[in-house]
C-alpha positions as CSV (number, residue, x, y, z in Angstrom):
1,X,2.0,14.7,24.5
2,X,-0.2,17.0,22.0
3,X,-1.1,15.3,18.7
4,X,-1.5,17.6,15.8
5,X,-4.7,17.8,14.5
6,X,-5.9,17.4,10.8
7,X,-9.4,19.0,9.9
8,X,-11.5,18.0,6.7
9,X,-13.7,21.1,5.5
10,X,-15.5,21.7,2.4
11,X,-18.0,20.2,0.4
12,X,-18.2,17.1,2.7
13,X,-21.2,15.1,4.8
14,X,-19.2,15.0,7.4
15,X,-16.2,17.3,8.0
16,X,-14.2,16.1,10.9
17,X,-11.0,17.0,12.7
18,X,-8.2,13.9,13.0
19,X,-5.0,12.9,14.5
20,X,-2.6,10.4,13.5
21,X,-3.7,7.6,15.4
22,X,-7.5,8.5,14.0
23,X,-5.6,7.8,10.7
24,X,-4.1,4.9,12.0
25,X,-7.3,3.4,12.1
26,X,-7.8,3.0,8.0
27,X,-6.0,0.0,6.5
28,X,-2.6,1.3,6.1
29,X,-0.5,1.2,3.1
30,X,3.4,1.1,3.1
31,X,5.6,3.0,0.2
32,X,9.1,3.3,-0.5
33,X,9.1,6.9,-1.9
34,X,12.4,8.3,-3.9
35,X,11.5,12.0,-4.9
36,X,13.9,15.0,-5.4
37,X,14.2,18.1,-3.1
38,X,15.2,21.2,-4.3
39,X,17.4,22.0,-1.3
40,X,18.8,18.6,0.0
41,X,19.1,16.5,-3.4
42,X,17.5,13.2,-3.5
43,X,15.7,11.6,-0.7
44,X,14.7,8.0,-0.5
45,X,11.9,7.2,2.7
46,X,9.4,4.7,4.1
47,X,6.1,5.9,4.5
48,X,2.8,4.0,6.2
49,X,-0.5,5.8,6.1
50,X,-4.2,5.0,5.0
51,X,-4.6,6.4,1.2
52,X,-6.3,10.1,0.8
53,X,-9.5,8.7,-1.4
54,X,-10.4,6.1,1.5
55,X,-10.0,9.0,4.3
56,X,-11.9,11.7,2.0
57,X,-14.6,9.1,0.8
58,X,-15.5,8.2,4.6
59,X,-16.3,11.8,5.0
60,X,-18.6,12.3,2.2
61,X,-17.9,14.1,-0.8
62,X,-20.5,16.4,-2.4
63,X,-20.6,14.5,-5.3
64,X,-23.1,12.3,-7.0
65,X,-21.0,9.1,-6.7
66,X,-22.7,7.1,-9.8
67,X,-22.4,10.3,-11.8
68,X,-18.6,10.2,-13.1
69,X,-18.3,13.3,-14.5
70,X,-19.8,14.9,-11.3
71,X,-16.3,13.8,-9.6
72,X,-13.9,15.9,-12.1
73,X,-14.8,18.9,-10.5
74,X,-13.5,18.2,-7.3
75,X,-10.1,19.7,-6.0
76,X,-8.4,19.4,-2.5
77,X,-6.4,21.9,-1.3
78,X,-4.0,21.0,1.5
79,X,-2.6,22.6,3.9
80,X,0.8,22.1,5.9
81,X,1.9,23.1,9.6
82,X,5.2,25.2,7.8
83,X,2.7,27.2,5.3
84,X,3.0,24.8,2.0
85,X,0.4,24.0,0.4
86,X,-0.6,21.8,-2.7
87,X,-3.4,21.0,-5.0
88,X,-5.2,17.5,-6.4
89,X,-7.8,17.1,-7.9
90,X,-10.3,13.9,-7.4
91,X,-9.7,12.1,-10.7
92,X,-5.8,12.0,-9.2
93,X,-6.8,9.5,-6.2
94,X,-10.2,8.3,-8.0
95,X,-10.1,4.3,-8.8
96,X,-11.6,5.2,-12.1
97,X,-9.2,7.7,-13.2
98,X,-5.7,7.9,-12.1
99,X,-6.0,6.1,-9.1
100,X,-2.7,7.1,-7.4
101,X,-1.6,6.0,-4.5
102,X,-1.7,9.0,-2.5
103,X,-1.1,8.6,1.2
104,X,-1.4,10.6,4.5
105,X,1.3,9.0,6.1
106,X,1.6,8.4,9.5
107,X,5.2,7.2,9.9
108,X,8.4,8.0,7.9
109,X,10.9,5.4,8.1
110,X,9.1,3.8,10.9
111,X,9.3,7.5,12.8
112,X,5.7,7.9,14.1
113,X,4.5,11.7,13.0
114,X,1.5,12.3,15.9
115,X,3.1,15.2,17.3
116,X,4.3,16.4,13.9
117,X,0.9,15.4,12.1
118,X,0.5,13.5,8.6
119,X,2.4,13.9,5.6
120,X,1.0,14.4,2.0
121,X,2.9,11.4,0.2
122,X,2.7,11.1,-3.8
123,X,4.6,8.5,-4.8
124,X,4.1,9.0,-8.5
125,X,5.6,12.2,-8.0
126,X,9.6,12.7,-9.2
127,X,9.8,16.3,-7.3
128,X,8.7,16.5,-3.7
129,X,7.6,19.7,-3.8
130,X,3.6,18.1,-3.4
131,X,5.1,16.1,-0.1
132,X,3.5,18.5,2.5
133,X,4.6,17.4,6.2
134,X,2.5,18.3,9.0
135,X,-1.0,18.1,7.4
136,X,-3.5,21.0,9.1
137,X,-6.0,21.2,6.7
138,X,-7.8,19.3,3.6
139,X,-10.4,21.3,1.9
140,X,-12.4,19.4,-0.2
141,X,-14.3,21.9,-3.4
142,X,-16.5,21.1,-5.5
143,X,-17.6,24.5,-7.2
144,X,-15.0,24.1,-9.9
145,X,-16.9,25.1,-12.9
146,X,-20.2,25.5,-11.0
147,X,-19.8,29.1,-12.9
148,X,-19.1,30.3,-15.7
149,X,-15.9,31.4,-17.0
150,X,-15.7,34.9,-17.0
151,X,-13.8,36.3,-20.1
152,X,-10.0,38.0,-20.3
153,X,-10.4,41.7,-20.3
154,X,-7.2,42.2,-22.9
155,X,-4.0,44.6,-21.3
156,X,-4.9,42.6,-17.8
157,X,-3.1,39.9,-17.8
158,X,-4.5,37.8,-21.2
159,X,-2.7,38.1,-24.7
160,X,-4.6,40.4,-26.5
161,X,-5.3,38.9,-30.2
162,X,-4.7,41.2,-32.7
């Protein structure tokens, strides 16, 4: 059997590539998710998985961890198997922000997803459309705002004041 295989790239220590039963490895966490779906109407599952700070914080972020502000400029993009993608930022899964429970589950109603790889779970999510099966990639940036914002040029997409 070929297990799908999750890498974590970016600002980290120590990017890595995992599989499910890597994940399998964290403490796991078990959710009863009801989110809507655009094309199949409500959907009510079980998920198990180890929560997205505790995999992303073994692989050290780029961030000065005493330094709170330091965290805000951290997003994650993910990417899916099927070419979805979705975007959170750190204070989302961050104990001292919003702390939400976000998983990379590793079963769906008891369904081990090895060969399928992890699934993007947000539970405080009422649309599913940030539920991303088969997990390829996590990139982890932290050069949000390391510039500076460049101004609108008006006619070019920005209202132009008048």
């Amino acid at each position: 059997m070929t297990l799908a295989q999750l890498d974590l790239t970016g600002d980290l220590a120590r990017p890595t590539r995992l599989t499910v039963p890597d994940l399998s490895n964290w403490p796991l966490h078990r959710v009863r998710v009801s989110f809507e779906c655009a094309t199949s109407g409500t959907q009510v599952h079980r998920f198990a998985g180890p929560r997205l700070y505790d995999v992303l914080s073994s692989a050290g972020p780029g961030f000065d961890p005493v330094r709170r502000k330091d965290r805000l400029r951290f997003l994650m993009a993910v990417s899916g198997a099927d070419g979805h993608h979705a975007l959170l930022s750190w204070a989302e899964i961050d104990p001292d922000f919003a702390h939400a429970p976000v998983l990379l589950a590793v079963s769906i109603d008891d369904t081990p997803l090895d060969r399928a790889g992890p699934q993007l779970v947000l539970p405080q999510d009422r649309c599913g459309a940030r539920h991303i099966s088969g997990i390829r990639a996590i990139r982890v940036d932290g050069r949000y705002g390391a510039t500076r914002p460049v101004p609108a040029t008006p006619g070019l997409g920005s209202a132009e004041v008048r």
